[in-house]
C-alpha positions in Angstrom: 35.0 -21.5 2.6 31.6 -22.0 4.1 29.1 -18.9 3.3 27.3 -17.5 6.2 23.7 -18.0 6.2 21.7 -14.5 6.9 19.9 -14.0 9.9 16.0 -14.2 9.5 14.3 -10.7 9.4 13.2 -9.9 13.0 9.2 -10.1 14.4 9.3 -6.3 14.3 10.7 -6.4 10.4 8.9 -9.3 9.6 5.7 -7.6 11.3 6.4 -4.2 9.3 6.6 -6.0 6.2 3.3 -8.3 6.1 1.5 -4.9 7.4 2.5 -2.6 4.7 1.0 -5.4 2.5 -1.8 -4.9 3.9 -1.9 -1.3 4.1 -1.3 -0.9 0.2 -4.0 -3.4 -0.8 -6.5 -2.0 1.6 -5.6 1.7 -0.4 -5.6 0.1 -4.0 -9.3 -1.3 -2.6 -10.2 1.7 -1.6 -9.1 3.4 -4.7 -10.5 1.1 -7.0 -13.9 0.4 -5.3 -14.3 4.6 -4.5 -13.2 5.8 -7.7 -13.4 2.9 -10.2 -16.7 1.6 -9.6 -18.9 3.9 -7.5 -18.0 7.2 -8.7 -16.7 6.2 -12.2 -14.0 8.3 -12.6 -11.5 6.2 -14.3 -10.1 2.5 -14.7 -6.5 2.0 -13.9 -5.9 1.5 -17.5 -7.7 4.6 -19.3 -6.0 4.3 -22.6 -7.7 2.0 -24.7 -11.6 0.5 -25.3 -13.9 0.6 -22.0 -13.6 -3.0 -22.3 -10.1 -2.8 -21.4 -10.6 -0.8 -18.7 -12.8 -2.9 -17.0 -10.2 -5.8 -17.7 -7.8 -3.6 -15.8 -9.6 -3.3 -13.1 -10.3 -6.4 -12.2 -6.6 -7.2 -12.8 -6.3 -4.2 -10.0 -8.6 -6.1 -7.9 -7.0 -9.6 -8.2 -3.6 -8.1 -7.4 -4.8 -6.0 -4.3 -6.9 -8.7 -2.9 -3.8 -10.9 -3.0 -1.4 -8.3 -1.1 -4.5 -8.3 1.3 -4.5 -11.9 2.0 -1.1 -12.3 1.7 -0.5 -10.0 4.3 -3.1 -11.5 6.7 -1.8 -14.9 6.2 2.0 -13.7 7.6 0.5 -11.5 10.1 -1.4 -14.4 11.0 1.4 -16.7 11.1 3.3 -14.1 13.9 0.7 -13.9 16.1 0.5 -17.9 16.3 3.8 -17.2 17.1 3.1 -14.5 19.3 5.7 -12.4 17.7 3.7 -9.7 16.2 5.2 -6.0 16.6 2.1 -3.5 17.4 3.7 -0.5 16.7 6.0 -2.0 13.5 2.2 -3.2 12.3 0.6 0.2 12.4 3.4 1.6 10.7 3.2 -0.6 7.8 0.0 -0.2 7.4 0.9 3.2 6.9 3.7 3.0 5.2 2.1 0.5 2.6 -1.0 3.1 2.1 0.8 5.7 1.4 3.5 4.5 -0.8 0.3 2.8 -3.2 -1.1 6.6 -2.8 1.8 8.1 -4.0 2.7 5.3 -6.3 -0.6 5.4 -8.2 -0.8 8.7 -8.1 3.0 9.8 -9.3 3.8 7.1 -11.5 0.4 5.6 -12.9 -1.1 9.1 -13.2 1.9 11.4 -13.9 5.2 9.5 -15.4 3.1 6.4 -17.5 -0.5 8.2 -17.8 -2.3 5.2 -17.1 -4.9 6.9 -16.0 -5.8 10.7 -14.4 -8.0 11.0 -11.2 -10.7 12.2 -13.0 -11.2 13.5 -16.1 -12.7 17.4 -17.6 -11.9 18.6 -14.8 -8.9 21.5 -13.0 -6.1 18.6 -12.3 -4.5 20.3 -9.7 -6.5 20.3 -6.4 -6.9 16.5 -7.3 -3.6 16.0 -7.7 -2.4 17.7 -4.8 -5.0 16.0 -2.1 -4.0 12.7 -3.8 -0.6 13.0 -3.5 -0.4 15.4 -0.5 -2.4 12.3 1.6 0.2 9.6 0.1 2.9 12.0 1.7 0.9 12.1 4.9 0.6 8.5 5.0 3.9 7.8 4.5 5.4 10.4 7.0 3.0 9.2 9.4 4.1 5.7 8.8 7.7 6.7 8.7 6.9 8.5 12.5 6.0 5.1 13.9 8.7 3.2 12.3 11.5 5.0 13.9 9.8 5.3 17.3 9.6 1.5 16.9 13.2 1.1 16.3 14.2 4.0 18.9 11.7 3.1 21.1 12.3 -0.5 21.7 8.0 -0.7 21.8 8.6 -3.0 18.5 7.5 -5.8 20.6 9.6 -9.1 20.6 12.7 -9.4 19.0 
């Protein structure tokens, strides 16, 4: 019985996807470079010598700058194809920012305790503006993606 061989994800999928790469190592950038290195708040890993942390954080910064590039390279490759969905893109690059956002700050700061936004100081307001803006992010991402899908603007299919 011959298997059926599964369609290939559509330019508007295939678009979403390579943008919400993007989106979430453009936010783990930010996050790192903002709060990791200028302001000094933390490391991603805050349990353990400085040293570590630092190690961490370039482990951070290897990782996103792949998703980045990653991203850029398939986004690339659609619009040599001229198959690249506008409004799919934007909403991956939502959808990727805010699900790092809430990611990071959820799990890595909440569930595992990797690290806390910042330390000695009232958690709360931190937590919420982090978290709240994740949620933003990812409704306004969620937004676009439907209106794609309803709206047919996806682009070519």
């Amino acid at each position: 019985m011959p298997h059926a061989t599964p369609a290939p994800p559509r330019p508007a999928t295939r678009t979403l996807g390579a943008a919400a790469l993007v989106g979430a190592g453009i936010t783990a950038a930010v996050d790192e470079i903002v709060f990791h290195q200028l302001l000094a708040w933390h490391h991603f890993y805050d349990r353990a010598t400085p040293r570590i942390g630092l190690l961490a954080d370039g482990l951070l910064h290897a990782a996103e700058l792949i998703a980045v590039v990653a991203g850029l390279f398939l986004l690339a490759d659609l619009r040599r194809r001229r198959a690249v969905a506008p409004l799919p893109a934007w909403a991956g690059l939502l959808l990727g920012a805010g699900a790092f956002q809430l990611f990071d700050g959820l799990v890595n700061h909440k569930l595992l305790g990797l690290h806390q936004i910042r330390y000695g100081v009232d958690l709360l307001p931190y937590d919420l503006a982090w978290n709240l803006a994740g949620a933003a992010l990812l409704a306004a991402g969620t937004v676009l993606a439907l209106a794609a899908r309803r709206g047919g603007r996806a682009g070519p299919d």
